[in-house]
C-alpha atoms as a printed R data frame, in Angstrom:
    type eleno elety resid chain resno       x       y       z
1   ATOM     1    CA   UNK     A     1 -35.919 203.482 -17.167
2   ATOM     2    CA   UNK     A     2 -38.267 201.585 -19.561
3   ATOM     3    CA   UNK     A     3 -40.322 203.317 -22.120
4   ATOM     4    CA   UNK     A     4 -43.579 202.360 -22.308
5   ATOM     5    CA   UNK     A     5 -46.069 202.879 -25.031
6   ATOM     6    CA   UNK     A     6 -49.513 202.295 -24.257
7   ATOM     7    CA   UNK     A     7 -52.114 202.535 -27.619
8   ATOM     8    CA   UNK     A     8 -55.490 203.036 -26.129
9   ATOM     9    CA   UNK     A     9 -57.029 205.085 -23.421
10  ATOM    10    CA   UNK     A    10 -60.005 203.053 -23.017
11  ATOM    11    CA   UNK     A    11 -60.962 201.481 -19.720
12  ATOM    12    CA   UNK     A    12 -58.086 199.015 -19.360
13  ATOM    13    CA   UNK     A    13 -55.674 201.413 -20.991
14  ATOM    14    CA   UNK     A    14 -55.788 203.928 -18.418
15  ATOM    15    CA   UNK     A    15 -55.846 201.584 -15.627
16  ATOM    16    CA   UNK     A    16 -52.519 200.438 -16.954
17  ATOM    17    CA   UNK     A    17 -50.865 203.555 -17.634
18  ATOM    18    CA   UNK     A    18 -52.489 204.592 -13.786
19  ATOM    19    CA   UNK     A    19 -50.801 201.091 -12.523
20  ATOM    20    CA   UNK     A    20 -47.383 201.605 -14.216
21  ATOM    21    CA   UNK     A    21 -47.172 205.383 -13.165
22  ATOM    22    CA   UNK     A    22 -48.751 205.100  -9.344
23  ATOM    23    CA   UNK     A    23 -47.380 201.522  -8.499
24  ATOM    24    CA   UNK     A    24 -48.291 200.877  -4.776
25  ATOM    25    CA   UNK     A    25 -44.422 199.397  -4.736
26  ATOM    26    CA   UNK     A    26 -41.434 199.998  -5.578
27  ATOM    27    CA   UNK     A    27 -39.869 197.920  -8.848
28  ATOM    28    CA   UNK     A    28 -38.762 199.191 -12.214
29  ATOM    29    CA   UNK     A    29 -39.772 202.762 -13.150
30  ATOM    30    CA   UNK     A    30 -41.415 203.061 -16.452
31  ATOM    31    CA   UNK     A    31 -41.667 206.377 -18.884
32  ATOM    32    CA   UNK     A    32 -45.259 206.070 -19.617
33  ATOM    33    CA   UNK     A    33 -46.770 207.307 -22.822
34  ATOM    34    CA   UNK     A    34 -50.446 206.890 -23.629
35  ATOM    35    CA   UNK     A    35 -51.730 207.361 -27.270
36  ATOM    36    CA   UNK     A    36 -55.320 207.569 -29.102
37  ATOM    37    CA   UNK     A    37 -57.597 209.145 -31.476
38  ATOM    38    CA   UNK     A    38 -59.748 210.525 -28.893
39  ATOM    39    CA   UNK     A    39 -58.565 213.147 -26.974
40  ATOM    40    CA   UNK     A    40 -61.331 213.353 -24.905
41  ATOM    41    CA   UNK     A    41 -60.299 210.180 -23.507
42  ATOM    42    CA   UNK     A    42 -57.345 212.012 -21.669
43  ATOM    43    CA   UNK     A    43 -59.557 213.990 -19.462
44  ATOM    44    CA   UNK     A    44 -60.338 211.334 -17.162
45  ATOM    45    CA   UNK     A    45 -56.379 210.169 -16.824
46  ATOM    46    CA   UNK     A    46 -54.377 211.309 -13.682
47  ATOM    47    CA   UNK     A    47 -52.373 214.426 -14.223
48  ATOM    48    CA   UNK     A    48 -49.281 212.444 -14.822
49  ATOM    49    CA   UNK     A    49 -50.748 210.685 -17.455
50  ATOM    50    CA   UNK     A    50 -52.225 213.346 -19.384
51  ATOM    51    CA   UNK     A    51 -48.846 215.118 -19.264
52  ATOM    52    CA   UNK     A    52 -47.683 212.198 -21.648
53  ATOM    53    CA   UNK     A    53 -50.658 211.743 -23.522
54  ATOM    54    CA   UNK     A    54 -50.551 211.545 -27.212
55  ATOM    55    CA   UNK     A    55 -53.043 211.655 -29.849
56  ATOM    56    CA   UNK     A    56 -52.819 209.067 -32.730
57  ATOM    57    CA   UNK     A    57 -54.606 207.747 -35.454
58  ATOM    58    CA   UNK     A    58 -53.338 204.129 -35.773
59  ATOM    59    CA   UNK     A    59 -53.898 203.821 -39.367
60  ATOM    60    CA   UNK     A    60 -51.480 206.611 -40.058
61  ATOM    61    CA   UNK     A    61 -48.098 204.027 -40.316
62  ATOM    62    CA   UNK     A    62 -45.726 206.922 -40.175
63  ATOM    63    CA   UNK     A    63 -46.821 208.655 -37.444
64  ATOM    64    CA   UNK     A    64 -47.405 204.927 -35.894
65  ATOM    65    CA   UNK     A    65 -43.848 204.161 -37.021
66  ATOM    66    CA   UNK     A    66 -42.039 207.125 -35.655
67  ATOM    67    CA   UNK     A    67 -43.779 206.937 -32.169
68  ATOM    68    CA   UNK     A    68 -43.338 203.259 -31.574
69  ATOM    69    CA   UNK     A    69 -39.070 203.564 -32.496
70  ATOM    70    CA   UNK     A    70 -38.962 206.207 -29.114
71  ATOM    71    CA   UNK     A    71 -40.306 203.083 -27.085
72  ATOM    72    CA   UNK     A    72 -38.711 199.799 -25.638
73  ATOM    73    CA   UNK     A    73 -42.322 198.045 -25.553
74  ATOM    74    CA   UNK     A    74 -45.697 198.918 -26.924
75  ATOM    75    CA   UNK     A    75 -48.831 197.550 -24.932
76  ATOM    76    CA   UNK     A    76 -51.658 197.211 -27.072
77  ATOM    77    CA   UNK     A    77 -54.764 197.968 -25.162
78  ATOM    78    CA   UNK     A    78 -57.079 198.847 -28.502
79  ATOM    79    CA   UNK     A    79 -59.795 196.575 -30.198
80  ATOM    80    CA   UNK     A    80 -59.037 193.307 -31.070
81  ATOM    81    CA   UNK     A    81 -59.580 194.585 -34.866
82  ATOM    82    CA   UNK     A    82 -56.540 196.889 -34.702
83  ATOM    83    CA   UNK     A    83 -54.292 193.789 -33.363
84  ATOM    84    CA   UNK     A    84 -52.320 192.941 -36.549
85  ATOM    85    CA   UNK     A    85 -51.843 196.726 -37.274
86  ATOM    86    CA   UNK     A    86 -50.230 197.526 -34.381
87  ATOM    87    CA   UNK     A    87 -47.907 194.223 -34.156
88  ATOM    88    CA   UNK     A    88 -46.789 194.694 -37.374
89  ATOM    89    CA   UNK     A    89 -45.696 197.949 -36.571
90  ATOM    90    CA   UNK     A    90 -43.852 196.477 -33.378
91  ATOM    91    CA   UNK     A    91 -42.026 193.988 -35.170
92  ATOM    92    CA   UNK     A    92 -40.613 196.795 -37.804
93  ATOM    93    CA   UNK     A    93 -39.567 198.484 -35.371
94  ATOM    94    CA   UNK     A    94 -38.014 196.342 -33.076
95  ATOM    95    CA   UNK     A    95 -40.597 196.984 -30.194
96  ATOM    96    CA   UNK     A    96 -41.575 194.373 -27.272
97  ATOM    97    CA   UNK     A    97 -45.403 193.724 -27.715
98  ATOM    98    CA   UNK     A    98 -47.708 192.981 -25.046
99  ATOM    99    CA   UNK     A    99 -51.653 192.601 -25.885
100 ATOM   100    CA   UNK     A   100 -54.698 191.766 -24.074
101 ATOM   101    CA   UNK     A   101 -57.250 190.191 -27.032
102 ATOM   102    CA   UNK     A   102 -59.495 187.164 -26.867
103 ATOM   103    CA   UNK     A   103 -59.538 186.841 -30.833
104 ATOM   104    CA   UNK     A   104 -58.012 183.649 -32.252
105 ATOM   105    CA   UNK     A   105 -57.715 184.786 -35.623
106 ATOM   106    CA   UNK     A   106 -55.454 187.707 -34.342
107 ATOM   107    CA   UNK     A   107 -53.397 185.708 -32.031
108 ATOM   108    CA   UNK     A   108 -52.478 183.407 -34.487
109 ATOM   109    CA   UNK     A   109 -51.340 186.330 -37.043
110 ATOM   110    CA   UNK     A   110 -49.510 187.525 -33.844
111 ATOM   111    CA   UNK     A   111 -47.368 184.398 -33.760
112 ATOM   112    CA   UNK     A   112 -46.969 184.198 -37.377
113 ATOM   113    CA   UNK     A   113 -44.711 188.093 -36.476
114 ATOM   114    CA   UNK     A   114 -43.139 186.844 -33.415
115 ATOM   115    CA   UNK     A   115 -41.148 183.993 -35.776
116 ATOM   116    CA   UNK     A   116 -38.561 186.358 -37.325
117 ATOM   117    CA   UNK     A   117 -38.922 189.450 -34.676
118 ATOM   118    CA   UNK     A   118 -35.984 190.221 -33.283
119 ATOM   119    CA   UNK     A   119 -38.230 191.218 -29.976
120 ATOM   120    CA   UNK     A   120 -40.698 189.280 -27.615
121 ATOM   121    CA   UNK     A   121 -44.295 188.936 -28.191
122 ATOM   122    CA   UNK     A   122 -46.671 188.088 -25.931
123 ATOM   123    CA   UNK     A   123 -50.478 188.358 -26.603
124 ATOM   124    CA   UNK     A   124 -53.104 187.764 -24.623
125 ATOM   125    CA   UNK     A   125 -51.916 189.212 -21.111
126 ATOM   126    CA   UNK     A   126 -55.082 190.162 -19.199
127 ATOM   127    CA   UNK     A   127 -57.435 187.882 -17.374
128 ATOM   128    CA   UNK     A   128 -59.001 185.572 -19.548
129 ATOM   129    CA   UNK     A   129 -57.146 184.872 -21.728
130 ATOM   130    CA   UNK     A   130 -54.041 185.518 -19.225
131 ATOM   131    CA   UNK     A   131 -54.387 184.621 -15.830
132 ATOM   132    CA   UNK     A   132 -56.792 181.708 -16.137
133 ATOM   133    CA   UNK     A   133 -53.926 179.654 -18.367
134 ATOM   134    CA   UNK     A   134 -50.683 180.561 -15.792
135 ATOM   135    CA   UNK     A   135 -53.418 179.552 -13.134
136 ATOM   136    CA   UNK     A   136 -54.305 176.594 -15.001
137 ATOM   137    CA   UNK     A   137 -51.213 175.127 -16.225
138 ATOM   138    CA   UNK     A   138 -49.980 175.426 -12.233
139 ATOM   139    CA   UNK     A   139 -52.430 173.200 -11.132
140 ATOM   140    CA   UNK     A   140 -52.364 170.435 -14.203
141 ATOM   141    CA   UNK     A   141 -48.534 170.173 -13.819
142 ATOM   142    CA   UNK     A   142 -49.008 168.735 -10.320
143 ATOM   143    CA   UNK     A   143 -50.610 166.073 -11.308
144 ATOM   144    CA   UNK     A   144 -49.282 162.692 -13.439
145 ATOM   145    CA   UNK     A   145 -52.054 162.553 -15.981
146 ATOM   146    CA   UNK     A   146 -54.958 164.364 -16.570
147 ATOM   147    CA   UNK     A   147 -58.285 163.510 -17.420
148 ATOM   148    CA   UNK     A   148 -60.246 167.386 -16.782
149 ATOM   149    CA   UNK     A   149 -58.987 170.566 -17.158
150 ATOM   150    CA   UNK     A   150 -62.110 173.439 -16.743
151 ATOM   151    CA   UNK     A   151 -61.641 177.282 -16.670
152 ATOM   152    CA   UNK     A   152 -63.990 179.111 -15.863
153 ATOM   153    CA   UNK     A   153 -64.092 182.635 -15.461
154 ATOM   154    CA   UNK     A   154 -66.973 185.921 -14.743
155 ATOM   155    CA   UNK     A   155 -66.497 189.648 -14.798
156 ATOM   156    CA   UNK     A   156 -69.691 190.087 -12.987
157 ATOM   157    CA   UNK     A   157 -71.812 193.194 -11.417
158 ATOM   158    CA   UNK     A   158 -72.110 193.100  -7.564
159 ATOM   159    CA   UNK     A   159 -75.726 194.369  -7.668
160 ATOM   160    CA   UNK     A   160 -77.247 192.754 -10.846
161 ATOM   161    CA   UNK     A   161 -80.646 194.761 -11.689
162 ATOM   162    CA   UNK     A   162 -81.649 194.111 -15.031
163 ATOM   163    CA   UNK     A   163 -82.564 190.739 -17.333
164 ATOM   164    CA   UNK     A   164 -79.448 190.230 -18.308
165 ATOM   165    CA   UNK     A   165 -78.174 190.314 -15.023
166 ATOM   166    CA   UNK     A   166 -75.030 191.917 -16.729
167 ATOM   167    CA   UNK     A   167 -73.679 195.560 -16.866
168 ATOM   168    CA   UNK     A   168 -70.665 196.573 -19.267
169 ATOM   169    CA   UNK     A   169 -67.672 195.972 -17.337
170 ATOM   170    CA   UNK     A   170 -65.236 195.823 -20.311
171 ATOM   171    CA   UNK     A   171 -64.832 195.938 -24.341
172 ATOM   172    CA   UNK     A   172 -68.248 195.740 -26.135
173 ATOM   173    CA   UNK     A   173 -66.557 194.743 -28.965
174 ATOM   174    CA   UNK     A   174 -64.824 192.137 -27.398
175 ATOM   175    CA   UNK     A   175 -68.079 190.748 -24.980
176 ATOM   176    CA   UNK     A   176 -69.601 190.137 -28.787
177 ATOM   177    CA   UNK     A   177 -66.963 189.024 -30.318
178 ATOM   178    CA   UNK     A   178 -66.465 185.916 -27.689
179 ATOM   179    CA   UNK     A   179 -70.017 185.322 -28.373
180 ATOM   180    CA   UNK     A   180 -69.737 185.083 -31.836
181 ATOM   181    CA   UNK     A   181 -66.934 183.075 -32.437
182 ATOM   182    CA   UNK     A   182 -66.040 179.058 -32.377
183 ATOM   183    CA   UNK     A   183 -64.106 178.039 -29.344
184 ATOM   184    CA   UNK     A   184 -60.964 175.827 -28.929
185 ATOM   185    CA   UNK     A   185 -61.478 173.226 -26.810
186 ATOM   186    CA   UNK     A   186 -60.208 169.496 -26.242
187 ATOM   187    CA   UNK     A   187 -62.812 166.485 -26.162
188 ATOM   188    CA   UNK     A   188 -62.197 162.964 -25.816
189 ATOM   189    CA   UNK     A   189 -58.275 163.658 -26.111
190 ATOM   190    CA   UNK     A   190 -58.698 165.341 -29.478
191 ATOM   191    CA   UNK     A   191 -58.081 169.455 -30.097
192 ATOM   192    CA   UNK     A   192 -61.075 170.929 -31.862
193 ATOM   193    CA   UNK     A   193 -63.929 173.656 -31.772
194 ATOM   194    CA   UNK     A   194 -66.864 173.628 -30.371
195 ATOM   195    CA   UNK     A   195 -70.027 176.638 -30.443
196 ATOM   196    CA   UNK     A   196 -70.153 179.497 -28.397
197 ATOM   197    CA   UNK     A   197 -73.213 179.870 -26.290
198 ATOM   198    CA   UNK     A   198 -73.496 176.290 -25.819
199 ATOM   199    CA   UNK     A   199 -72.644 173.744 -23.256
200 ATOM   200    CA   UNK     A   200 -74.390 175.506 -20.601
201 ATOM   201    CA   UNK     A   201 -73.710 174.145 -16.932
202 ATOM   202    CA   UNK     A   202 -74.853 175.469 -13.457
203 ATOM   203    CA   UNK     A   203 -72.821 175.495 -10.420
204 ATOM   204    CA   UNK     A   204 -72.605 177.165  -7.089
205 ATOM   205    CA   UNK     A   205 -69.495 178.868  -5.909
206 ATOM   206    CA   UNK     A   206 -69.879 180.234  -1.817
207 ATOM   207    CA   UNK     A   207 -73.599 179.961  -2.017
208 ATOM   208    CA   UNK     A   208 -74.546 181.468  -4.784
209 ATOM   209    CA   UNK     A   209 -75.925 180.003  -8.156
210 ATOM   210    CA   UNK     A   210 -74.423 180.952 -11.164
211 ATOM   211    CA   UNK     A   211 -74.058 179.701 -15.104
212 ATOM   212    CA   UNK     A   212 -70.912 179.282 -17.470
213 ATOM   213    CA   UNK     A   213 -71.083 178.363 -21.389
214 ATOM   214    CA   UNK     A   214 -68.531 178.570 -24.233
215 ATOM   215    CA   UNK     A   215 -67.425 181.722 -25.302
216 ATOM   216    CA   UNK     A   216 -63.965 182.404 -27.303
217 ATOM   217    CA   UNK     A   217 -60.278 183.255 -27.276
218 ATOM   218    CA   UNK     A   218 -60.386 182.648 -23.072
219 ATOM   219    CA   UNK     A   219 -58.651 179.388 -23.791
220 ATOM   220    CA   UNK     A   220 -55.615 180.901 -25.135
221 ATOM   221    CA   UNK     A   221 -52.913 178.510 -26.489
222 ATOM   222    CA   UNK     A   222 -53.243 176.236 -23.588
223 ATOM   223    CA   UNK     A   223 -55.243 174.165 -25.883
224 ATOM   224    CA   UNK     A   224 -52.418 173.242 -27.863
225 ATOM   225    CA   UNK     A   225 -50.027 173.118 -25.251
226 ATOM   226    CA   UNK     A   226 -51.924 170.181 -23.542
227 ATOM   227    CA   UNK     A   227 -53.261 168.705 -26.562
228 ATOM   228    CA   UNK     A   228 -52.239 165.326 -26.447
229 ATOM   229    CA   UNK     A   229 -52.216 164.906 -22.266
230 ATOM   230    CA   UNK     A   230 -55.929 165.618 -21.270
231 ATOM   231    CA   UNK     A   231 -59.029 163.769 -22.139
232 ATOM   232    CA   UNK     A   232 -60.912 167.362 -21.758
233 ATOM   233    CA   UNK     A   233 -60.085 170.864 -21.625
234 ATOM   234    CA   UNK     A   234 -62.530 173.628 -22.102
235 ATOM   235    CA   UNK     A   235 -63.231 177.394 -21.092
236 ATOM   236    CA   UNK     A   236 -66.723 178.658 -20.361
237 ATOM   237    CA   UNK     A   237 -67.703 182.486 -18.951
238 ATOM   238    CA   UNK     A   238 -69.904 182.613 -15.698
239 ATOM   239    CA   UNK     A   239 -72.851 184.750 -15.635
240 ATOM   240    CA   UNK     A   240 -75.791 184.854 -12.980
241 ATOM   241    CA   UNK     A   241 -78.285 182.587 -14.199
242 ATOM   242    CA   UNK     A   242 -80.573 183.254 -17.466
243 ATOM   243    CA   UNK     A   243 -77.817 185.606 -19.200
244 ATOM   244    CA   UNK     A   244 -77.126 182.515 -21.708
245 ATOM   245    CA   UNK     A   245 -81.206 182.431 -22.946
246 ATOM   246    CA   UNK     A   246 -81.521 186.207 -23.412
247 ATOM   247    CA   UNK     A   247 -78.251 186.823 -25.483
248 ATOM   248    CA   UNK     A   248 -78.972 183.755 -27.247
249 ATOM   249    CA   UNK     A   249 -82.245 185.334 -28.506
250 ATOM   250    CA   UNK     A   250 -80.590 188.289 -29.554
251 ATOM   251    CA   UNK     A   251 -77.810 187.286 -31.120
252 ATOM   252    CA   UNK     A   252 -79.742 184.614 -33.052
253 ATOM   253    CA   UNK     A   253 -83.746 184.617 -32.743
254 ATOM   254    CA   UNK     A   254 -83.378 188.320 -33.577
255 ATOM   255    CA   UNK     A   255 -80.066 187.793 -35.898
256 ATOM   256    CA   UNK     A   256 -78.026 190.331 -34.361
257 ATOM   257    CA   UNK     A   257 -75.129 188.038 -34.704
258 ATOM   258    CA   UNK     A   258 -75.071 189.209 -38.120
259 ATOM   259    CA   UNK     A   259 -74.723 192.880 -37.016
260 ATOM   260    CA   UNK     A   260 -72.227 193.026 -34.664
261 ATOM   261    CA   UNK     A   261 -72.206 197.043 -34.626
262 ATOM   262    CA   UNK     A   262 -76.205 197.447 -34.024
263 ATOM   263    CA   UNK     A   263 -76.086 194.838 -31.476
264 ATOM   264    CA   UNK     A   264 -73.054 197.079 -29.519
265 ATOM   265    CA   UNK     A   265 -75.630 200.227 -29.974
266 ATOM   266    CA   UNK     A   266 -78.345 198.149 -28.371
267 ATOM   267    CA   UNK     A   267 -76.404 197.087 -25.433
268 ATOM   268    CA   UNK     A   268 -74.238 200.255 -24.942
269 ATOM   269    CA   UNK     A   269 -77.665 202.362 -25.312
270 ATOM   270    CA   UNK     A   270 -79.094 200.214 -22.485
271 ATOM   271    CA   UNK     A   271 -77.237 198.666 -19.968
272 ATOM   272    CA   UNK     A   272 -75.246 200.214 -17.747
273 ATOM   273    CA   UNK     A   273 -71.083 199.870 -17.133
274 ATOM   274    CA   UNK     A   274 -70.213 200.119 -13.605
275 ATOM   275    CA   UNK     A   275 -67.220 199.667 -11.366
276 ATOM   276    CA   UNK     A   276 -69.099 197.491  -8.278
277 ATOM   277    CA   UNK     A   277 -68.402 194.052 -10.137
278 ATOM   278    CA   UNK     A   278 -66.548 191.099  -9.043
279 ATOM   279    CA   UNK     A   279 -64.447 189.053 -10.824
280 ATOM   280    CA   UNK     A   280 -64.440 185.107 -10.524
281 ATOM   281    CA   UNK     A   281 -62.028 182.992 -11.699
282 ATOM   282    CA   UNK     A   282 -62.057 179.260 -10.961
283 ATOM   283    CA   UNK     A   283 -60.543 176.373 -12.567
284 ATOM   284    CA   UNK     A   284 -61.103 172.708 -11.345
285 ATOM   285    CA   UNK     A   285 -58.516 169.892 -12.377
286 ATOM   286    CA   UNK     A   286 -58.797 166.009 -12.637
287 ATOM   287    CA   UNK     A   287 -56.144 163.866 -12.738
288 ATOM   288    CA   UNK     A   288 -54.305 161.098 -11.358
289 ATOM   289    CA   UNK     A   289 -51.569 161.395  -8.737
290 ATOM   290    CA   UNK     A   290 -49.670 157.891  -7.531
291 ATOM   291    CA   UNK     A   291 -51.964 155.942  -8.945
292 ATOM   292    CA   UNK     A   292 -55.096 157.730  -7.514
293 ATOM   293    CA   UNK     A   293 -57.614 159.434  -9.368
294 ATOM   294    CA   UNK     A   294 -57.951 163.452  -7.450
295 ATOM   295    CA   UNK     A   295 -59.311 166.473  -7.800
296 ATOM   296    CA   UNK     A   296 -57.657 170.090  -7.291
297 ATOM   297    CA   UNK     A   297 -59.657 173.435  -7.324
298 ATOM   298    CA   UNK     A   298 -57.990 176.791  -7.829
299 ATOM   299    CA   UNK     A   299 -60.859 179.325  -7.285
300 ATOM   300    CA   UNK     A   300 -60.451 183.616  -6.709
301 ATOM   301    CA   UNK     A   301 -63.156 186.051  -6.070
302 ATOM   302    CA   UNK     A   302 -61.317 189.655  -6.726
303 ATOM   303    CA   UNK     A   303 -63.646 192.785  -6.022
304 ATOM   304    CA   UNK     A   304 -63.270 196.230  -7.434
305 ATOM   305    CA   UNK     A   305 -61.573 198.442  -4.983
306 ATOM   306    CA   UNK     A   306 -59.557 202.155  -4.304
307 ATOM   307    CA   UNK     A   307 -56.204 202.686  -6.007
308 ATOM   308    CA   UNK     A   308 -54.044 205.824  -6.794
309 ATOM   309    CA   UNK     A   309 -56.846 207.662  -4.618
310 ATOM   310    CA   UNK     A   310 -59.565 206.762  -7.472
311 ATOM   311    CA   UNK     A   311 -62.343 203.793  -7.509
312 ATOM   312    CA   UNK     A   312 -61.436 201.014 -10.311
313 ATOM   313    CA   UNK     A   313 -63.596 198.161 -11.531
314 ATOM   314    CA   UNK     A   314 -62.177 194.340 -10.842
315 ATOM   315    CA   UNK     A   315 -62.074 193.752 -14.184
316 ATOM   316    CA   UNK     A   316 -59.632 196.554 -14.592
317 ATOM   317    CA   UNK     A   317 -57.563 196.056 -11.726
318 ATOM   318    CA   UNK     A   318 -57.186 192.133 -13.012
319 ATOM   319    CA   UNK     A   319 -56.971 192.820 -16.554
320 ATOM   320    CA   UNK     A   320 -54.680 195.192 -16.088
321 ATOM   321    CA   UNK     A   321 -52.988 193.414 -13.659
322 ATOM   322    CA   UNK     A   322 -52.351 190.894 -15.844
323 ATOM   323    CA   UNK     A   323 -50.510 192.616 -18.174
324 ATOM   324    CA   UNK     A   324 -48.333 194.916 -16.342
325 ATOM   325    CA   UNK     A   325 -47.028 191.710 -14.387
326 ATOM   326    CA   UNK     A   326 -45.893 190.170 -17.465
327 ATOM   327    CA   UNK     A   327 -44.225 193.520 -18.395
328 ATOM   328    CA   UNK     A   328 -42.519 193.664 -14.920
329 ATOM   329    CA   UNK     A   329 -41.527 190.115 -15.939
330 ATOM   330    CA   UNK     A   330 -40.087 190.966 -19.037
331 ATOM   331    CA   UNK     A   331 -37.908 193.468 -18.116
332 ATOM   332    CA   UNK     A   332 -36.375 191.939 -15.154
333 ATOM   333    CA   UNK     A   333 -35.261 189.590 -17.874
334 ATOM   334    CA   UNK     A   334 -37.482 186.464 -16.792
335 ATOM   335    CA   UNK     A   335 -39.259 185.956 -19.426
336 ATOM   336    CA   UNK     A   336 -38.014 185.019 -23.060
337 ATOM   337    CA   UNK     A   337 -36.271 188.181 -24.820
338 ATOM   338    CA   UNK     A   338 -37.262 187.235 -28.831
339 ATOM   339    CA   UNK     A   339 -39.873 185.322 -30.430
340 ATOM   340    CA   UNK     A   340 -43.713 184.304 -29.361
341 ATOM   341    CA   UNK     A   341 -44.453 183.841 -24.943
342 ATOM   342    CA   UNK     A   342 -47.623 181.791 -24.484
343 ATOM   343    CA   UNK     A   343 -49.250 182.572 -20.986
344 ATOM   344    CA   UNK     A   344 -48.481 179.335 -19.561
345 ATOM   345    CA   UNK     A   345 -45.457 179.345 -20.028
346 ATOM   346    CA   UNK     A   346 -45.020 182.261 -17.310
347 ATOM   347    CA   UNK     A   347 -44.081 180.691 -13.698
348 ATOM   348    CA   UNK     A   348 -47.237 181.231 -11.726
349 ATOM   349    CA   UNK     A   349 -45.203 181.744  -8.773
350 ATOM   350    CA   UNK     A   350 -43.324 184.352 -10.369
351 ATOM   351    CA   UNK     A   351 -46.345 186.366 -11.473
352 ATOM   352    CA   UNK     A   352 -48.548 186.192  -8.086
353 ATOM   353    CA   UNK     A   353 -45.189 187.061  -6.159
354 ATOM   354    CA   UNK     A   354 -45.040 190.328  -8.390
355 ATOM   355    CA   UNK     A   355 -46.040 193.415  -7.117
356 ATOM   356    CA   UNK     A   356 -49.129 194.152  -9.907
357 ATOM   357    CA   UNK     A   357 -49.820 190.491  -9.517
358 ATOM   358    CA   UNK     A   358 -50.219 190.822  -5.822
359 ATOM   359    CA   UNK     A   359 -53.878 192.407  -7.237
360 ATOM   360    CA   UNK     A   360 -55.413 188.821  -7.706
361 ATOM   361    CA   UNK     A   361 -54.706 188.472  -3.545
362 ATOM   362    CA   UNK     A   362 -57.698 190.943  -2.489
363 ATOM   363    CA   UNK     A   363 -60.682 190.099  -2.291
């Protein structure tokens, strides 16, 4: 039996630790233990979980240290800010490390560990980044060349009822932080950045309208991996239409950019979470294939839904998902044992054939 260590109880925390200790069939057994500074947190776990709940204050190294060396693999499921803490601390102590962040900066300090740990380390396991590159890199390998590679993805409310048409599905931190931040992104066959916010596009998906602009991290490394062999790669978020001009005027007519923590108080204070969303993903490729110029669309529509007798969000159940495939993955000894795992290079068939990824089949 594996032992699991899962910092953070948040809401994709505990929808791992639910997934890994109530799987819906049979595979590798995991010894799940779930660890943060708020015990509160633990009250809304199933009573399996809270019997191996753990409080922990990550800063404390020692008590980091000593909990991480009773584990095979940690699964970092804590703010992206915490990221290099808690690899650091896998790598010392000879832990597997799984995370789910968007942030560049982090990922890259990731892979900078992974090139003398004696473990494997694979960031950015949930949806987006995740998913979206195995999805990706699936379709663009079937062709011969490729000219356009788009990824799009949406964690969006079922019922939207406010401006924004946007409740808070996920991270705050993380929703601002892929606002904030320059994007990787491949124009005209050379890698660079580009803005967030910007190159705002509408499209229709099933008859209904929706928008998708640059926002951060959901690219992943696939940038780099296909540097070189597409004219144009890029990742953009979907929202329902006139999400991009509101958040634009907060973050920047009203400068909240420059306080990330006020502007998580604003929208925290105000809108909503909720657990009716659906999530879209949907990535469109452009290529050549025997001399003729094609196009291939991948496209998924995943709704929230009933598991282990409780209601989760879809942005849960995919995130987490995500993740606890690649763990699966891992462990059956399919996936590299040492060094740094980039998402795309996970066989696709592999991880929708696994039992957590069966998740991205309902809809």
């Amino acid at each position: 039996m594996k032992k699991v260590l899962i910092l953070g109880a948040g809401k994709i925390g505990v929808m791992i630790g639910t997934l890994l200790s109530y799987p819906e069939e049979v595979g590798i057994a995991y010894e799940v233990t779930v660890a943060d500074q708020d015990e509160a947190a633990f009250e809304k776990f199933p009573a399996m979980l809270q019997e191996r709940a753990v409080k922990l204050d990550v800063s404390n190294g020692e008590q980091l240290a000593g909990l991480m060396s009773a584990h095979d693999v940690v699964i970092n499921a804590l703010p992206f800010f915490l990221t290099e803490t808690v690899a650091t601390a896998a790598a010392e102590n000879g832990c597997h490390y799984l995370d789910l962040t968007e942030d560049v900066k982090s990922t890259k300090r990731v892979r900078e560990l992974a090139d003398s740990a004696d473990s494997a380390f694979i960031p950015q396991c949930g949806l987006a980044p995740g998913f979206i590159s195995i999805a990706a890199y699936d379709v663009a390998q079937r062709f011969d060349t490729l000219r356009d590679v788009h990824m799009r993805v949406g964690a969006l409310p079922q019922y939207p009822s406010n401006a924004l048409k946007y409740n808070l599905t996920w991270s705050t931190d993380g929703l601002i932080n892929e606002y904030l931040h320059p994007c990787e992104a491949v124009v005209d066959g050379s890698l660079t950045t580009v803005a967030p916010l910007e190159g705002l596009n509408i499209f229709s998906l099933d008859g209904t309208e929706y928008e998708c602009f640059n926002t951060s991290g959901g690219l992943g490394s696939l940038a780099e991996t296909l540097a070189g062999k597409v004219e144009n790669l890029n990742y953009k978020s979907v929202r329902y239409p006139g999400h991009n001009t509101i958040i634009r005027m907060l973050l920047h007519d009203l400068r909240l950019g420059r306080d990330p923590g006020l502007m998580k108080q604003i929208l925290e204070n105000a809108i909503p979470a909720t657990t009716q969303d659906v999530v879209l993903v949907y990535v469109n490729v452009v290529g050549t294939k025997g001399g003729r110029l094609l196009k291939e669309t991948y496209t998924r529509k995943i709704y929230n839904r009933e598991i282990a007798g409780q209601r989760w969000s879809a942005i849960q159940i995919t995130t987490a998902s995500g993740i606890c495939a690649v763990l699966d993955l891992l462990c059956e000894g399919k996936l590299p044992q040492k060094g740094f795992v980039k998402q795309e290079e996970i066989p696709f068939k592999l991880f929708i054939e696994n039992r957590f990824g069966k998740n991205y089949h309902f809809n």
